[in-house]
N, C-alpha and C positions, 0 to 999 in steps of 0.2 A: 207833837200831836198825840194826841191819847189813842193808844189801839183803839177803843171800845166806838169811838168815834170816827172810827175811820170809812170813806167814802171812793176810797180811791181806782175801787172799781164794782160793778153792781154784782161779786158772790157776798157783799153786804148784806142783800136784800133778802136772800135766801138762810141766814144765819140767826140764830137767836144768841148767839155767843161772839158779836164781832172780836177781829183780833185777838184769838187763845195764844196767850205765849206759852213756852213751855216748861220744864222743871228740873231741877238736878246742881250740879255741880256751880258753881258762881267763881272760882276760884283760876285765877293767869294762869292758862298753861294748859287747863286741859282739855278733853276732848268734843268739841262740837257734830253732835251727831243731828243732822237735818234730815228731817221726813218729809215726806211730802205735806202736810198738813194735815188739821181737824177731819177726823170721819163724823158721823150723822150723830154716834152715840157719845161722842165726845161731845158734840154742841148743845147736848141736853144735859151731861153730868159738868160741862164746863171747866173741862181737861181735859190738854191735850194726850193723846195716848193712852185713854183711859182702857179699860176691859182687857179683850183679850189681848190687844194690839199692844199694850201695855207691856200683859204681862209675857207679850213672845219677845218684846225690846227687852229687857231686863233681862230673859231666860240666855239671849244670843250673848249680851255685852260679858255676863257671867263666866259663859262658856269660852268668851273670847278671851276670861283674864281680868277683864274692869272690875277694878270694884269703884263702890257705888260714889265714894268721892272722887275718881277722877272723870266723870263723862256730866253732860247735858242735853237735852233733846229739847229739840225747836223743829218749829215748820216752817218748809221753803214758803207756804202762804198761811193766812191766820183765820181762813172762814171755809166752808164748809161748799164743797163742789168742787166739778172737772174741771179745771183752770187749759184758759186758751193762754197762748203767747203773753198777749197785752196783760192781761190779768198775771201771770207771772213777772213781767217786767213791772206791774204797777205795785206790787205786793213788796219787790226784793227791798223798797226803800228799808222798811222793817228789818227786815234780814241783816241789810248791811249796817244800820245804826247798833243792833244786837251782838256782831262779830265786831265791831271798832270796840263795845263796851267790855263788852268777857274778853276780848283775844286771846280766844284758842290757841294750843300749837298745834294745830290738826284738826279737820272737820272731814265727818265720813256724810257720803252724799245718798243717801239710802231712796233708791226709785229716781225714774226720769224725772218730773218735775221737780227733784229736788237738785241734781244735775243740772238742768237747764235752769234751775235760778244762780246757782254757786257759776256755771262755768260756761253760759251761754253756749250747750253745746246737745245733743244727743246722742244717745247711741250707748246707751246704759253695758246693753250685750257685749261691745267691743271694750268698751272703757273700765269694768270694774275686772277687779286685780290690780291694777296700774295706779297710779297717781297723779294728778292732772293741776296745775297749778289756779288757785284760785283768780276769778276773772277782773282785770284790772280796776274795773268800776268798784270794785270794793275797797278799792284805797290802802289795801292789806295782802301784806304777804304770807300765802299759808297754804299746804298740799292738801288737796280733796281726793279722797279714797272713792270713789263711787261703788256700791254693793245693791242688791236687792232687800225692796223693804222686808216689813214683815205682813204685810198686807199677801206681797207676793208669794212669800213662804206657806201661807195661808193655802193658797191657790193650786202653786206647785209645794209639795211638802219637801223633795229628794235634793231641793236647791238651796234647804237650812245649811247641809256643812258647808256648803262653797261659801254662803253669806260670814259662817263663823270663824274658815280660813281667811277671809278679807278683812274681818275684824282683829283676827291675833296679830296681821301685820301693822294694822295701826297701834294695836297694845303694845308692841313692843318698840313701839319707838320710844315710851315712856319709860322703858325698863331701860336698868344699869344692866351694864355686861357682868353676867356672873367668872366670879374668878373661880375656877377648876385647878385643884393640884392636881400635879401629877410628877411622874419621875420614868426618864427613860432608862429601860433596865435590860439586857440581854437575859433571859431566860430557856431553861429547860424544861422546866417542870412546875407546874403550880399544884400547892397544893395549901388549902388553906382548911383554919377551924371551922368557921362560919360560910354561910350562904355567900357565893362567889358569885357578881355580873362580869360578864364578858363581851365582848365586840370583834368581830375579825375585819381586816381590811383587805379588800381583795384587788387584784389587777383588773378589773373588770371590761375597760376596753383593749385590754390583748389577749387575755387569755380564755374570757367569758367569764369569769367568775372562781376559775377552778385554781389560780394560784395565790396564796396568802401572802400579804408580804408587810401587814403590819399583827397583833393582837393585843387587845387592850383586856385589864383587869382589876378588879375592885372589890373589897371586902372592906366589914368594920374593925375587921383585927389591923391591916394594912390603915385605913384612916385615907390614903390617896391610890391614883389610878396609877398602875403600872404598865407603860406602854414598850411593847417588845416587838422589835424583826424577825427574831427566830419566832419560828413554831413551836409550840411545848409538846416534847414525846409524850407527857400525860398530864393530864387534865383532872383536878378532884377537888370539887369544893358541894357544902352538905347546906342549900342546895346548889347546883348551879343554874344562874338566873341570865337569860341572854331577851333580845326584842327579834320578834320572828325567826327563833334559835333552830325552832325545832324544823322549819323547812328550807332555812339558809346554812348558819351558822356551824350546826353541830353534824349535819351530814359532810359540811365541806372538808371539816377539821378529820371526819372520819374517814375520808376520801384520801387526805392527807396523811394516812398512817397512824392519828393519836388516837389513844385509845380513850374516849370517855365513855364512861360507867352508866350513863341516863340522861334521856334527855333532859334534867329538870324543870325549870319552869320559864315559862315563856309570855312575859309581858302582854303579848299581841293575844294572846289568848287569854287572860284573865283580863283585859281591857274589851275584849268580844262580852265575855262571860259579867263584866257589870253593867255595858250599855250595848247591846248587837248593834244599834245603830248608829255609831258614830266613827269617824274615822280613825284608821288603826295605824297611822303613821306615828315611831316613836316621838318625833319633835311636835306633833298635833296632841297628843296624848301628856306631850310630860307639859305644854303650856297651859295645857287646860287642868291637871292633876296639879302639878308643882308651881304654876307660875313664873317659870325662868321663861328666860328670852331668848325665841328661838333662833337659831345658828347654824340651820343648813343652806338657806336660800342665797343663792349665787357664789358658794364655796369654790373656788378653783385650788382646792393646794394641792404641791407638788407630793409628790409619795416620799417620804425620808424628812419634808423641813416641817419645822415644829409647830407650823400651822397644820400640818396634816397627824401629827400627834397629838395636839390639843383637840383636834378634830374627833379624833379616837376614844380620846380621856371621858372627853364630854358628853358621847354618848354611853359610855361604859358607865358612869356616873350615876346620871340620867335614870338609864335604866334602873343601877339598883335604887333608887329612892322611888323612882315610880313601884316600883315590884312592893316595896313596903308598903305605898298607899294603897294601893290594887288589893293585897293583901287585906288590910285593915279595912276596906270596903267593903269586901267578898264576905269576909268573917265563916262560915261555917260553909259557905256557896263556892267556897275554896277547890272542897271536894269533887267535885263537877270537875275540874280540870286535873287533879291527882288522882283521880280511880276511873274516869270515863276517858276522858279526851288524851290525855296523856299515853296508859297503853294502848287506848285506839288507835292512836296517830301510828306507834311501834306496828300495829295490827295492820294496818292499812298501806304502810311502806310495803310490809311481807307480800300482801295483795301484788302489788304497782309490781314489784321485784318478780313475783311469779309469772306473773302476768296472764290473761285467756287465751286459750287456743282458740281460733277458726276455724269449724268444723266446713274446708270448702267444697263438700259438696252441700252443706247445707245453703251455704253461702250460694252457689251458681242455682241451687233451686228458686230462691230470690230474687236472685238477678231476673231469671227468666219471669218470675210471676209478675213483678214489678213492670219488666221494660213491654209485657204482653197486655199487660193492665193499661198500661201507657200510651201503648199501639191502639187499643181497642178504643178509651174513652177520646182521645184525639182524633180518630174516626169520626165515632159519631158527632164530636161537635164539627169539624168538618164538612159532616153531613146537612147539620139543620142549620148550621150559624155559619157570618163570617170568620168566625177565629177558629183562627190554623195552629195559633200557640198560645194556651189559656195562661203561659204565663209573663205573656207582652201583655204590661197595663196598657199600652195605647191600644192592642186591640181590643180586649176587652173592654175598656172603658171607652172607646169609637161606638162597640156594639151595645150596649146597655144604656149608656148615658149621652150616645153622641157628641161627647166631649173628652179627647185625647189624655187631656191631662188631670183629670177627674178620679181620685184613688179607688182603685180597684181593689182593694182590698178585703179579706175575709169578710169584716164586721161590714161592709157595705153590700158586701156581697149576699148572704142572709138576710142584709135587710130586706131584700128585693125579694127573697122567698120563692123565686121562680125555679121550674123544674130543671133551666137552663142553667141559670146561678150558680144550684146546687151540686151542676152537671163540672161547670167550672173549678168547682170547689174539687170536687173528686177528681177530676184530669191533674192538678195539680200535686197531689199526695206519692203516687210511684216517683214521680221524679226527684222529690222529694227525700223521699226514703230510700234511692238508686244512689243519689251524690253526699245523703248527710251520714248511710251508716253501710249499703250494703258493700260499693264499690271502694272505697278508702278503707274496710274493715280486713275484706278478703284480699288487698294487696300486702296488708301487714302480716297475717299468717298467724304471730300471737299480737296482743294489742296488753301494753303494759299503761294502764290507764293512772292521772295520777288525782288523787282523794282530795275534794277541798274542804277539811272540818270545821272553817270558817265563810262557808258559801252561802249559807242560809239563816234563816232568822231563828227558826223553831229550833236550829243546836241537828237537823239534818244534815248526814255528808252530803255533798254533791260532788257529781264524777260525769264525763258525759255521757258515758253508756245509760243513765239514769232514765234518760228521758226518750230511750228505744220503744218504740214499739213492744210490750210484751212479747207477740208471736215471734219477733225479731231473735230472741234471745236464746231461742234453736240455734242460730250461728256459733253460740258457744259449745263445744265439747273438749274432748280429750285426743290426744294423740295416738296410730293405729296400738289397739292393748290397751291401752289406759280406759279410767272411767272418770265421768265427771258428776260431780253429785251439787245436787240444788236442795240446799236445807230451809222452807219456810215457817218462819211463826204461822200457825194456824188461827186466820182471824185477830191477830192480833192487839187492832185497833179496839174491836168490837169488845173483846175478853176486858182489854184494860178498863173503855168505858165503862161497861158493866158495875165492873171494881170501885171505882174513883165515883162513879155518878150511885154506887151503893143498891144496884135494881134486882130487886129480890126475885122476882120471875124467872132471871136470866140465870143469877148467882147459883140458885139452887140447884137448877136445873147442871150446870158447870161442874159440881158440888158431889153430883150424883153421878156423871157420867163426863170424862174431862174430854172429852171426843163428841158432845153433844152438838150437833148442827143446828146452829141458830137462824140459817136460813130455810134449813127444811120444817122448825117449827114456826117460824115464823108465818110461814105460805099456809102452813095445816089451820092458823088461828085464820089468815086472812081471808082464803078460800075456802074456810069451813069442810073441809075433807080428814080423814084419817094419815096421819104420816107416812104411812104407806103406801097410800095413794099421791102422791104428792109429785106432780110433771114436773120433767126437767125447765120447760117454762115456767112455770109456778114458781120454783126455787129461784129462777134466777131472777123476778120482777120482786121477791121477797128482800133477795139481796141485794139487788140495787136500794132497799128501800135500808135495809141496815145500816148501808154506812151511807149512801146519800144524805141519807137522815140525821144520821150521829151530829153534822155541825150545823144544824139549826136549820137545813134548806128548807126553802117552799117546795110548792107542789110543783112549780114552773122549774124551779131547779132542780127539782127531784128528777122529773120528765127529760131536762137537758144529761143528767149526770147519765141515767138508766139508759140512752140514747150512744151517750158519748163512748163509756165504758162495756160496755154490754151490745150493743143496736141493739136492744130493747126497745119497741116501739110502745113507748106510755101513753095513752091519751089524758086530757089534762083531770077528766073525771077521777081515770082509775089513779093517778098520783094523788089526787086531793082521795082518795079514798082509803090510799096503801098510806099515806102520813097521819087521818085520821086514826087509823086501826092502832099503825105502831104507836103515837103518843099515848093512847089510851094501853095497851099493852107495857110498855116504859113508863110510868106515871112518873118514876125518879130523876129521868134527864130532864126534861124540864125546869127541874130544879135543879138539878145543876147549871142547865145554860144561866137560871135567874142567878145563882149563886156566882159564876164569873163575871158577869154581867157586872153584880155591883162592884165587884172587887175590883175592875176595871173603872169604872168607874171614880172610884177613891184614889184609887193609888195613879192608874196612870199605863200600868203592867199588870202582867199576872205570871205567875211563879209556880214551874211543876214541883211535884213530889219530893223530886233531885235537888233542885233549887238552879232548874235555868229561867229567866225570864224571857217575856219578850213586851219591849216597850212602845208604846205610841203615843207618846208625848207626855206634856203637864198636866196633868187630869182636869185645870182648868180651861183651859183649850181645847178638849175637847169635844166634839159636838154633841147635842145633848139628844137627839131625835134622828129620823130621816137615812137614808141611803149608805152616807159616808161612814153613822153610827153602826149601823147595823154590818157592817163589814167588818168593821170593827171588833165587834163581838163573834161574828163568825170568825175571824183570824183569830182569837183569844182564847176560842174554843177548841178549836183546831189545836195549839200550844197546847193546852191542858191534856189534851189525848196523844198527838202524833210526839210530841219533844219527850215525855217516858217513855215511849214505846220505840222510840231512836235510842233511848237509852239501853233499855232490855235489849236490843238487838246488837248495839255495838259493844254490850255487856258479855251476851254469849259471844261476837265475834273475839273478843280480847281471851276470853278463857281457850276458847279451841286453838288459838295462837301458840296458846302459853302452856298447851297442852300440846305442843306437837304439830300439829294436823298440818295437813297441806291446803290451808288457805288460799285463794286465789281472786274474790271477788265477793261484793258486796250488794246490794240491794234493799235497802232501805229495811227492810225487813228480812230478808233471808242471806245466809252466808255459803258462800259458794267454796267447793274442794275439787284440786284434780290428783287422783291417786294412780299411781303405775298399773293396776292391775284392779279388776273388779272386784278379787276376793280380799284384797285391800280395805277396800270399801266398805262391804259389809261387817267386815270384821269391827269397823270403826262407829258404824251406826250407833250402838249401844253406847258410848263414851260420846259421841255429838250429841247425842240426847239427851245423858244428863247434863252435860256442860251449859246445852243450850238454855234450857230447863230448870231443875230441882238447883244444880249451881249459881245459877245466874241471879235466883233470887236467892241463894243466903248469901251471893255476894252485894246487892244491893240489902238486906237489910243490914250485913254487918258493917258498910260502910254509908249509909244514908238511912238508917232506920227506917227504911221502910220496906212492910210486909206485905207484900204483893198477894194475896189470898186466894185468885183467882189461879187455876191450874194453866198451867202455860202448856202447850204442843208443838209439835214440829210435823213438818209431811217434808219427806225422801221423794227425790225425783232423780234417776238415773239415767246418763246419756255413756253412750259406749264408742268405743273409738274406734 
């Protein structure tokens, strides 16, 4: 029968393209990847998979390793609509004439309906990962991978790598087994010419991790992997290259007595540092970078036989050939992980190592303000409602929606806008803030928190003290005598935009006096009053408008930020009037949003000063208008300001490191010290200041050229113990 002709069930009638076969490979052997079928813009350009669907099928099979002559794309049907049962059972005839004629050695089932034509079955959620044997009516024998289309990728975006992990296990079935040398070799001491990868092997279900009992090693003067039982008393190779070295490998060997010199350089971080988004597992990384076939999946060897040495060789290997791609990708973006992340990481142990005091009597002040807060609003709901505990969804959702199992949650909870709602909302927060920082904070006494420099997208640490309450952050002090000092960038975000977005209003003003409050003059231009007159209200609805404003918000979100951050209460007038003022006063941002904008646009990313990126997708995929877009560019924008100014800060944090100072704590922007004695303290202020400061920018211009021109500040906050 002729597709084009075909009648065999009525999505004919709704098609102006019956029967789309699809396109690629033709060649025994290889990969049959079945979709679900024709979308709407396919039946007009009369291809299957055409646009974006296309081009995200292509972007996945890439990343999973295909190249382009081993795979094919087909649909589990050939016209255009939701297919019921019958209409998939009447379609597969196609399906299976097409797999008798190519016979694959593998067909990936990509979406339910392509599932239920390959394997008469459902249940996509359960079944992909797995491999399910093709269904007998096909008269063929061959394993179906079932994965999520790219339809659905579309949909949910955060379920691309799971779909790219299900695809490298099909790629590698294609792949020969790479041969790895290597030589086992009893050692002392390595020391090699060139850039050295390494591997440790640990006990890890007897001992947790902490005793060594294999190390593998690799250079290009060596040529092969050297795998050792002993532990080497020292460690030197110029660089050394390990995969997640710096928060596995090189603290355990240093735990272990050996002395290594630096942490060198760390795969998992230069693999952040070219894609933030994608998975940072060495075997996920080196199949998509190199190609080989991956060989960690269902490994059982025993510790000592030469399957657990070759096990060792191969990632030691591995490693160094991905570090050289990594490398030659990165090119000049290198930097970013040799002068930022690198002594940060050194920075940031010193942090964890020192670790915060608890100041508990701040601590029990807390307590009690919290658990009387708690007392108080559970009362009154007590009072006017039936719920006794606002944080039983069945009560609350009995009481509001007369249905038990109805989510009660925040965003449903505002929708309803009621003064009860919001009454809910508030009961909720002390308990809250009782079980996630006050009561687990003050039973530890100090809290040695640990830094994650690969937590975030924009290149911020994240730690969980991060996400405290400000006020909260009185819990921190110093021990009786001691003093504990809070160093913050002043304005920081504000200063850099300034800079970057080029706005001469602000600049001069910077220029002239490096302590100039851009909030106080902001309110004087807004409120038309003298500086001097200028309410501490007034300032603060200025500054909400500062930085609310900085990433592109509306007036609706200017209202929610000044609200959130502040309880500022904006009405929507004065927000639409304080955004009007500022843009008009900023004439420059603008132009700069317009200017990320398109660069997002083209490229796909956008790239700070430093040279971190942050990406969101193929620039052809993505949306061109609308909600999704504009989030879009508000995240892009955000990058451009917040990922330097993480930089400046983890900049000063590294010098006062390396300057001495009794580091102890972080903050996104400000670096926290506990010193023995107050007079300690001050003595040190002038040396934090310029580290933080006049230093921190000749050390990014001499190692990223760039001139940071705006005057940078700090503001001292002293708590005494």
């Amino acid at each position: 029968m002729n597709l084009s002709d075909c009648t065999r069930c009525s999505l004919h009638k709704n098609s102006m393209c019956v029967g789309l076969t699809g396109y690629g490979s033709t060649t025994t052997g290889m990969t049959l990847v079945v979709v679900p079928g024709p979308s709407t813009e396919d039946d007009v350009s009369n291809t299957l998979m055409s646009g974006r669907m296309g081009i995200s099928l292509q972007s996945l099979m890439d990343d999973a390793g295909f190249a382009k002559t081993e795979w094919r794309v087909t649909g589990a049907i050939r016209c255009v609509g939701a297919p019921s049962t019958s209409e998939i059972d009447a379609c597969r005839f196609h399906l299976k004439e097409e797999i008798l004629r190519l016979k694959p050695s593998v067909i990936v089932a990509m979406g339910d309906v392509a599932l239920r034509s390959l394997c008469r079955r459902a249940g996509l959620g359960v079944t992909r990962g797995t491999s399910l044997p093709l269904h007998s009516e096909f008269g063929y024998a061959c394993d179906v991978y079932p994965t999520y289309s790219p339809a659905f990728i579309q949909v949910i975006p955060k379920s691309r790598p799971t779909v790219v992990t299900d695809l490298r296990r099909v790629a590698d079935r294609l792949k020969e087994d790479d041969h790895v040398q290597y030589t086992r070799q009893e050692v002392d001491e390595w020391s090699e010419d060139g850039p050295t990868s390494f591997d440790i092997e640990t006990d890890f279900f007897v001992t947790g991790g902490e005793a060594v009992v294999q190390v593998g090693y690799h250079s290009t003067a060596t040529g092969t992997a050297r795998v050792s039982g002993r532990v080497p008393k020292l460690v030197r190779g110029h660089p050394l290259i390990g995969h997640n070295s710096w928060g596995f490998d090189v603290p355990i060997l240093r735990r272990a007595g050996v002395h290594v010199p630096d942490l060198g350089d760390d795969t998992m971080v230069l693999a952040y540092l070219d894609d933030e988004s994608q998975p940072r597992g060495l075997e996920a990384l080196c199949v998509k970078y190199l190609g080989v076939k991956g060989w960690k999946e269902g490994l059982h060897a025993e510790i000592g036989s030469e399957e657990f040495a070759l096990y060792n060789a191969r990632d030691t290997i591995h490693t160094y050939n991905l570090w050289r791609v990594l490398c030659e990708r990165l090119g000049p973006r290198k930097r970013v992980h040799d002068y930022i992340m690198r002594p940060a990481f050194e920075a940031f142990r010193a942090c964890s190592e020192r670790g915060l005091y608890i100041n508990q009597a701040a601590a029990h002040k807390w307590e009690k303000h919290y658990s009387d807060e708690r007392a108080r609003l559970y009362g009154e709901l007590a009072n006017e409602t039936t719920i006794r505990n606002p944080n039983s969804s069945q009560q609350v959702s009995q009481y509001f929606f007369g249905d038990k199992k109805k989510s009660s949650d925040v965003a449903h909870l505002l929708a309803l806008g009621t003064p009860i709602a919001k009454k809910v909302i508030d009961a909720r927060h002390p308990g809250k803030m009782l079980s996630t920082f006050v009561r687990p904070y003050a039973k530890l006494g100090r809290i040695h928190f640990p830094y994650n420099i690969l937590g975030t997208d924009s290149g911020r640490v994240s730690a969980r003290h991060h996400n405290m309450p400000r006020e909260l952050k009185s819990m921190f002090g110093a021990p009786s005598g001691g003093c504990f000092l809070s160093v913050d960038y002043a304005a920081i975000e504000f200063r850099y935009a300034a800079w970057v977005a080029g706005v001469k209003n602000v600049l001069n003003r910077y220029t002239a006096d490096p302590n100039f409050d851009p909030h106080v003059w902001f309110a004087s231009q807004f409120f038309r009053v003298p500086i001097s007159e200028v309410t501490r209200e007034q300032r603060q609805i200025a500054k909400s408008g500062n930085f609310g404003l900085l990433y592109k918000s509306s007036a609706e979100g200017l209202a929610a930020y000044a609200f959130k951050t502040s309880g500022v209460r904006m009405s929507l007038g004065t927000a639409r009037a304080v955004r009007a003022a500022w843009l008009e006063l900023l004439p420059e941002i603008p132009v700069f949003w317009a200017r990320t904008e398109q660069f997002l646009r083209e490229h796909g990313y956008v790239e700070s000063v430093t040279g971190r990126r942050r990406h969101f997708g193929d620039p052809r995929l993505l949306p061109k208008t609308g909600g999704a877009w504009n989030e879009m560019v508000r995240q892009a924008i955000n990058h451009m300001v917040q990922s330097p100014c993480t930089d400046i800060a983890q900049t000063g944090l590294v010098l006062c490191h390396r300057g001495g100072l009794p580091i102890n704590g972080f903050f996104h922007d400000s670096v926290t010290f506990e010193f023995s004695c107050a007079e300690e303290a001050y003595r040190s202020r002038r040396d934090i200041q310029r580290l933080m400061t006049t230093d921190t920018k000749v050390y990014l211009k001499k190692h990223f050229d760039v001139d940071i021109t705006v005057p940078l500040e700090v503001e001292f906050t002293y708590t005494y113990g």
